[in-house]
Backbone and ligand atoms as CSV (ligand in chain L), in Angstrom:
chain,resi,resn,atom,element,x,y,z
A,1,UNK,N,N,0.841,-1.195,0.000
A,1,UNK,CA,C,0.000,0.000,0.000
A,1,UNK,C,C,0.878,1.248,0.000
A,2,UNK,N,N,0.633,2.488,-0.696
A,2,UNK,CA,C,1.077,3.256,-1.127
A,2,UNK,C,C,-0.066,4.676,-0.581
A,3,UNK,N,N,0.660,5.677,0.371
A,3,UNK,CA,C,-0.412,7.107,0.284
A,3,UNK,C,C,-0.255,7.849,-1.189
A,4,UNK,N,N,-1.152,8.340,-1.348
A,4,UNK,CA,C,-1.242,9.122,-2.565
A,4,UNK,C,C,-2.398,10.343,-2.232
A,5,UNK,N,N,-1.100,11.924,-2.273
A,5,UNK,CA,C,-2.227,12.540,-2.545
A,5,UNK,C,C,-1.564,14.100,-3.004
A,6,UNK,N,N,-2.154,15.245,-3.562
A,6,UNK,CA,C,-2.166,15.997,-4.354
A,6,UNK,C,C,-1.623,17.387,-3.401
A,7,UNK,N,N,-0.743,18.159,-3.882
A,7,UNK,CA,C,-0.307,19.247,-3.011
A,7,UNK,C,C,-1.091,20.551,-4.022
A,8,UNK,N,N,-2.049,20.844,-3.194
A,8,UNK,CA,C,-3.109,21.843,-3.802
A,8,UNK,C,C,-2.284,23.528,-3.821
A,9,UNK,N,N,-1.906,23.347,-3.351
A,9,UNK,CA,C,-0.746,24.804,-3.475
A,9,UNK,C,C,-0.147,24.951,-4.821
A,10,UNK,N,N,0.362,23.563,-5.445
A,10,UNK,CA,C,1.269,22.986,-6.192
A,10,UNK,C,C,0.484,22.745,-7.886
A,11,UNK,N,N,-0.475,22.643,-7.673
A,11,UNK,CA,C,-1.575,21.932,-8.413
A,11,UNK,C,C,-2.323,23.268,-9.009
A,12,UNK,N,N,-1.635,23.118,-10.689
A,12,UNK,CA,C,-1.972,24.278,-11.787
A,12,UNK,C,C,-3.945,24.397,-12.654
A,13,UNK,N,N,-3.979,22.857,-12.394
A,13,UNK,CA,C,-5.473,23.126,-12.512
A,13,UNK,C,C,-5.715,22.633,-14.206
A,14,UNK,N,N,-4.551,21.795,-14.073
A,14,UNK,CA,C,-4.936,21.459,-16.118
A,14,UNK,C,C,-5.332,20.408,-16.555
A,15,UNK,N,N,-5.708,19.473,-14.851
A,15,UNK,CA,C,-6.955,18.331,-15.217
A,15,UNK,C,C,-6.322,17.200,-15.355
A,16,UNK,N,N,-5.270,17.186,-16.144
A,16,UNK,CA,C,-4.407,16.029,-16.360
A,16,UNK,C,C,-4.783,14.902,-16.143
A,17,UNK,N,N,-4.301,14.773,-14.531
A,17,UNK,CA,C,-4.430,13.730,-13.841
A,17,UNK,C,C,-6.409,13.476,-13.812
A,18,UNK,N,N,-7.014,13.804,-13.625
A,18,UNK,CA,C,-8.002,13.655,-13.331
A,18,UNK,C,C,-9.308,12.984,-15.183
A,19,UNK,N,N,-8.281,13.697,-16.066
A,19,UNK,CA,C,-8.790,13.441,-17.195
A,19,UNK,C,C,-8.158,11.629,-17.076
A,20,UNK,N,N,-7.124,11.666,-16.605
A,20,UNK,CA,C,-6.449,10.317,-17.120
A,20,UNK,C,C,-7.279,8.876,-16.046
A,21,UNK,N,N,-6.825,9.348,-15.379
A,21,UNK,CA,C,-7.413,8.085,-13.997
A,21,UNK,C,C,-8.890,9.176,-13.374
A,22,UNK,N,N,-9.350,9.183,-14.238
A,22,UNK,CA,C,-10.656,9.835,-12.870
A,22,UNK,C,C,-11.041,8.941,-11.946
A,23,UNK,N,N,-10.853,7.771,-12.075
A,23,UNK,CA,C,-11.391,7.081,-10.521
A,23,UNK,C,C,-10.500,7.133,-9.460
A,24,UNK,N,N,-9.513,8.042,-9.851
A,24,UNK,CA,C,-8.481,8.351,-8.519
A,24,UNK,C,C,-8.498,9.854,-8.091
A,25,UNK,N,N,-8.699,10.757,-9.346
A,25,UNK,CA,C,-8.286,12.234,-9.173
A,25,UNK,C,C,-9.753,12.287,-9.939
A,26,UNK,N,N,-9.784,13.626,-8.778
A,26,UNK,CA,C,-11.508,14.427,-9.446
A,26,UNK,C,C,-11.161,15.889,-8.859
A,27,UNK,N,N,-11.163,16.870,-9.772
A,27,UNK,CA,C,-11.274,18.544,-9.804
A,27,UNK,C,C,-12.568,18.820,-8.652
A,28,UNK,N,N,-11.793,19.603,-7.490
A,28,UNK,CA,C,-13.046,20.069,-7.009
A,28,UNK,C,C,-13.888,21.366,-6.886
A,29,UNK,N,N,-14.511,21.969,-5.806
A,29,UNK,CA,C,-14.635,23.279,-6.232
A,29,UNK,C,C,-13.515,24.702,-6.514
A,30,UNK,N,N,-12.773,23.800,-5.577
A,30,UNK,CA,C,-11.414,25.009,-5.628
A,30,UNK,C,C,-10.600,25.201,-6.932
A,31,UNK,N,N,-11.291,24.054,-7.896
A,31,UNK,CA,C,-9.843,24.067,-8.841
A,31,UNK,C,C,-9.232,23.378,-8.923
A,32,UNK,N,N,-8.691,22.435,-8.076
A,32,UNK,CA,C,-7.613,21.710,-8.169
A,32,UNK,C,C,-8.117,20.308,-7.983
A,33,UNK,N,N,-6.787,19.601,-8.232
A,33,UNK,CA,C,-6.960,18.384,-8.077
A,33,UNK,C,C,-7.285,17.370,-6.742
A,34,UNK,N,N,-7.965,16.710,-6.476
A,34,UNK,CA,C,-7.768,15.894,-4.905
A,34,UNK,C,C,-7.577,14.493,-5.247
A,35,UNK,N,N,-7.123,13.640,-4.522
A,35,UNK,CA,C,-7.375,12.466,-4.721
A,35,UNK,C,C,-8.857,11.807,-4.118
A,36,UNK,N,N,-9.455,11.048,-4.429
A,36,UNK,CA,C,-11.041,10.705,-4.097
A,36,UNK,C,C,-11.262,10.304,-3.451
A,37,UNK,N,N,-12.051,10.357,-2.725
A,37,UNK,CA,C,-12.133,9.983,-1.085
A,37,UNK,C,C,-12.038,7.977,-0.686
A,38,UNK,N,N,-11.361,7.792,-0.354
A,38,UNK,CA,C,-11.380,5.869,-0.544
A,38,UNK,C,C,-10.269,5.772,-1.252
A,39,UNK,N,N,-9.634,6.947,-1.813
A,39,UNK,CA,C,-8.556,5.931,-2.602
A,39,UNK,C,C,-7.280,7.122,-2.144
A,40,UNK,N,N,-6.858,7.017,-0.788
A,40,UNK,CA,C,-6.161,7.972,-0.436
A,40,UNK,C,C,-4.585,6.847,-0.203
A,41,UNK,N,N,-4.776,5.158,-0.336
A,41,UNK,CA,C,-4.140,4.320,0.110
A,41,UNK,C,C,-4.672,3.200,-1.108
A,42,UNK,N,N,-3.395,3.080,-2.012
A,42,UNK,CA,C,-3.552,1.920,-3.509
A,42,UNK,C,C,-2.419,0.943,-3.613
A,43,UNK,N,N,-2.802,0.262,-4.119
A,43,UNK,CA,C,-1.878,-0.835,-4.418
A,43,UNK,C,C,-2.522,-1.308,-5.694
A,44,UNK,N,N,-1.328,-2.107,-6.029
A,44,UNK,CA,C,-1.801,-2.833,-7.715
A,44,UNK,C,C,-1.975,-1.999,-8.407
A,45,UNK,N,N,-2.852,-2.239,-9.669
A,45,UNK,CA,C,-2.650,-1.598,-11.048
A,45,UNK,C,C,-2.616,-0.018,-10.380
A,46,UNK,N,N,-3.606,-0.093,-9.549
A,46,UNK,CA,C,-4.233,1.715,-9.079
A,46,UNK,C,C,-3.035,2.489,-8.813
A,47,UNK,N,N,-2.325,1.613,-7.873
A,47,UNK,CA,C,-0.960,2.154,-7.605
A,47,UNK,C,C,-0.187,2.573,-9.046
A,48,UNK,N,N,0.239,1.958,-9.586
A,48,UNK,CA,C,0.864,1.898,-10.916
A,48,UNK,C,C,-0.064,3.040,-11.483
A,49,UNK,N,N,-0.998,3.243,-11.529
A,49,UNK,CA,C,-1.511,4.424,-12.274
A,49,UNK,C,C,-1.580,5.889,-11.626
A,50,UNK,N,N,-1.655,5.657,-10.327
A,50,UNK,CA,C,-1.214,7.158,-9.709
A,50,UNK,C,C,-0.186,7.067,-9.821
A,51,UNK,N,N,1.339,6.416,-9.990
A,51,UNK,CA,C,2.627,6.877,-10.179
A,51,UNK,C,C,2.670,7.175,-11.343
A,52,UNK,N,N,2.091,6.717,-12.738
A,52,UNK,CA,C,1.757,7.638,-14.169
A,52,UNK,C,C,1.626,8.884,-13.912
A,53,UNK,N,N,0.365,9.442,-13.382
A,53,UNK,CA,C,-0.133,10.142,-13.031
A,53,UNK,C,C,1.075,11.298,-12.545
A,54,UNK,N,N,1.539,10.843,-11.339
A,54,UNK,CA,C,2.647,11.592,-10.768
A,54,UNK,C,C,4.160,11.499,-11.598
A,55,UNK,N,N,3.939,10.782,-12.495
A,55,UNK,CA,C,5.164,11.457,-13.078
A,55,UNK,C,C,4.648,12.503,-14.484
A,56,UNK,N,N,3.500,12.163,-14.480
A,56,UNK,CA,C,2.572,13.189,-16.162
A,56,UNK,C,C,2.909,14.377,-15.637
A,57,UNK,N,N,1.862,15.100,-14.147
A,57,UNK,CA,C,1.706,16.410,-13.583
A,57,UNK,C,C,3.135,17.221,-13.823
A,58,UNK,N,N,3.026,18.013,-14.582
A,58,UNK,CA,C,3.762,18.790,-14.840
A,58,UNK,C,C,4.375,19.879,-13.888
A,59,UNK,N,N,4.220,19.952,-12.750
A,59,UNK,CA,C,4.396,20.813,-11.741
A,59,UNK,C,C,4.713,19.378,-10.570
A,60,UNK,N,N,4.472,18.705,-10.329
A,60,UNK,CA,C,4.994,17.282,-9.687
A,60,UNK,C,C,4.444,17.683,-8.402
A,61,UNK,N,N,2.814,17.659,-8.689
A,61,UNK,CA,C,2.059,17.966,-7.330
A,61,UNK,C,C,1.190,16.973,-6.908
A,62,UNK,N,N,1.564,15.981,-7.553
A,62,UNK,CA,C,1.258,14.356,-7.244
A,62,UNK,C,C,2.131,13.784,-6.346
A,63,UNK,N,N,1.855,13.134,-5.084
A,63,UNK,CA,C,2.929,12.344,-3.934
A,63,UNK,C,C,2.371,11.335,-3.759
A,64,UNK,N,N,3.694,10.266,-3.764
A,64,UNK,CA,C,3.013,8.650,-3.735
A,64,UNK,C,C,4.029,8.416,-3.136
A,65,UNK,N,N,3.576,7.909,-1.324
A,65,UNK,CA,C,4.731,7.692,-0.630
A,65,UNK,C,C,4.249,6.399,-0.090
A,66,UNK,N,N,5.680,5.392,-0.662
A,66,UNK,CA,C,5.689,4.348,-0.563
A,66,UNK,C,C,6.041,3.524,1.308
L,1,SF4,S1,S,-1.850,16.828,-13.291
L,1,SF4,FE1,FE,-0.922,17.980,-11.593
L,1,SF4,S2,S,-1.287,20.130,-12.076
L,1,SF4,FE2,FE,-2.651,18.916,-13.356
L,1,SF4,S3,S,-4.584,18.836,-12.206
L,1,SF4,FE3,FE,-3.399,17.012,-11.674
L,1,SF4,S4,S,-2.252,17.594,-9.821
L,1,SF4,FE4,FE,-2.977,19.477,-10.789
């Protein structure tokens, strides 16, 4: 199991992540990205796809701490 989650300070607002895996990342009212509530802790493929994810974000406001 792996935490995964989004540094909203950090986080430019260009969907990315959320276009790619939406069952992990969903835009909220603020703008930015969050990770979705239940999937704050992944393993398997999910895992493997929030580290996509975190290496796509162009500002590297994706954290997946192993
Ligand atoms: S890819 Fe990065 S900058 Fe873009 S919405 Fe997701 S967290 Fe924000």
């Amino acid at each position: 199991m792996a935490k995964v989650w989004v540094d909203q300070d950090t986080c430019i607002s260009d969907e990315i992540c959320a276009s790619m895996y939406p069952e992990i990342f969903e835009m909220r009212d603020d703008n930015k990205a969050h990770v979705i509530e239940g999937k704050e802790e992944l393993e398997g493929e999910e895992l493997e796809q929030a580290k996509e994810a975190a290496d796509t974000c162009p500002v590297a406001a994706i954290h997946v701490e192993e």
